[in-house]
C-alpha positions, 0 to 999 in steps of 0.5 A: 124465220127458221133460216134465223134460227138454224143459224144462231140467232134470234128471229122477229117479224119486225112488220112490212116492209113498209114499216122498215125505215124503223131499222134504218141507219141512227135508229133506236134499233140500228146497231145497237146489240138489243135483245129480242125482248128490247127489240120491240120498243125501240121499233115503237120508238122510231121516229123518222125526223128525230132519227134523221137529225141523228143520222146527220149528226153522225161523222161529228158523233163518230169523230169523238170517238177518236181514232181507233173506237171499238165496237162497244164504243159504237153501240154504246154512241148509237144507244146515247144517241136515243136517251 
């Protein structure tokens, strides 16, 4: 957690390891720019299936885009994904 810390950012004990897949790729968590306070009910908010189905729907999600999508562009795509 110092390590976090000492280099600029904002550390949390997101649980075991066994709880990770609740960090994974097209989850709430998952790029999407939260801030600490945010972070712990898009943890809570996980949901493997769900997550999974989203995950899925990812090159047809990130083709609409268009050609050239910026960062914001994405986040806000992973953020939709979960409303």
């Amino acid at each position: 957690m110092s390590l976090v810390d000492d280099t600029g950012f904002d550390p949390y004990d997101a649980g075991p390891l066994a709880d990770s897949w609740r960090q994974q790729p097209n989850s709430p968590a998952y790029c999407t720019e939260l801030t600490l306070d945010e972070l712990p009910a898009a943890l809570a908010a996980a949901d493997r299936a769900k997550d999974a189905a989203i995950r899925d729907s990812l090159p047809e999600r990130f083709a609409a885009l268009g050609a050239n999508p910026t960062v914001d562009d994405v986040v806000e795509m992973n953020r939709a994904a979960h409303r």
